[in-house]
C-alpha positions as CSV (number, residue, x, y, z in Angstrom):
1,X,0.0,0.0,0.0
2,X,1.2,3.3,-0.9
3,X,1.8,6.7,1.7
4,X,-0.9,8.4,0.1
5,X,-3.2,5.6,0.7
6,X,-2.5,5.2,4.4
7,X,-2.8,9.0,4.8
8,X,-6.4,8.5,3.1
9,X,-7.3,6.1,5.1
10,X,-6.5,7.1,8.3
11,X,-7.6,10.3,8.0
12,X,-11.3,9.3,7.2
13,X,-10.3,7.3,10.5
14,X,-9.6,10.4,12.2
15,X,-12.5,12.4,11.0
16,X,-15.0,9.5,11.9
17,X,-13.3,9.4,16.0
18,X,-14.0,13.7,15.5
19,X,-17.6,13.6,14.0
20,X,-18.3,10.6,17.2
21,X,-17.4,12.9,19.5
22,X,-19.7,15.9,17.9
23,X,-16.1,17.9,17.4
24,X,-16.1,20.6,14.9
25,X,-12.4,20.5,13.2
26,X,-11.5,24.2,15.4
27,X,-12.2,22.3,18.2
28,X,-10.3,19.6,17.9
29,X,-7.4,21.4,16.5
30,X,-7.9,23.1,19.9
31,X,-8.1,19.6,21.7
32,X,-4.8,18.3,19.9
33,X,-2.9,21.7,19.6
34,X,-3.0,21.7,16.0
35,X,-4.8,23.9,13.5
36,X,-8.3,23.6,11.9
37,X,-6.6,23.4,8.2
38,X,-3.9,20.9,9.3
39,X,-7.1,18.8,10.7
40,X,-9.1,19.3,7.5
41,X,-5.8,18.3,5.1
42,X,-5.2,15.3,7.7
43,X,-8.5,13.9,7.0
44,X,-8.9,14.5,3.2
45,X,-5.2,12.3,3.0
46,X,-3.8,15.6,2.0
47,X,-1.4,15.5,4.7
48,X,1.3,13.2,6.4
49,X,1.2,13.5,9.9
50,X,4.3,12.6,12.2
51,X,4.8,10.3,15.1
52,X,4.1,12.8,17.4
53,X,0.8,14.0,15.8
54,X,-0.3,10.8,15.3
55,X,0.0,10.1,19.4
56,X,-1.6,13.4,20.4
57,X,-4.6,12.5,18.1
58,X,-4.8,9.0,19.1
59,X,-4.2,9.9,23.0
60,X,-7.0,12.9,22.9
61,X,-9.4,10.2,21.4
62,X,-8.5,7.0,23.9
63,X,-7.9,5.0,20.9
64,X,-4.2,3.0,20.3
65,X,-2.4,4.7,17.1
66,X,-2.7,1.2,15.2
67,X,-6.1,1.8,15.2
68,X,-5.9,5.3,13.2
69,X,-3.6,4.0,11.2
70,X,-4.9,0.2,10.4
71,X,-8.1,0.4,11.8
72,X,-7.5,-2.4,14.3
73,X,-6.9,-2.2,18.0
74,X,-4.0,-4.7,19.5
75,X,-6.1,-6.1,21.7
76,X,-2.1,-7.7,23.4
77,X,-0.7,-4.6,24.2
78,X,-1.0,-3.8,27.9
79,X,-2.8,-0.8,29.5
């Protein structure tokens, strides 16, 4: 699978966890400390998104960052 690809996909991942929890993109930018065009081009698979990003996102959103990015959870890891 290509970059552009996993950036597509886990940015409709993203945007799903955002629209669950009734988020508007300003206020998640505001949740994750990024801005509300950074969120929008992360979840059109405009974007790349680094390590970091990727934790802060997965961390506001009590989700594992395999899920955003495969959409599975590792059901081994430990807590």
């Amino acid at each position: 699978m290509r970059d552009e690809e996993i950036y597509k996909e886990a940015g409709v991942r993203i945007q799903g966890l955002r629209e669950r929890w009734s988020l508007t993109r300003e206020e998640m930018a505001e949740f994750v400390g990024l801005s509300a065009k950074h969120i929008y081009e992360i979840e059109a698979g405009r974007k790349g998104f680094s390590a970091s990003t990727l934790y802060r996102i997965a961390t506001a959103f009590g989700v594992g960052c395999d899920y955003i990015m495969t959409g599975k959870e590792d059901k081994n890891l430990e807590a």
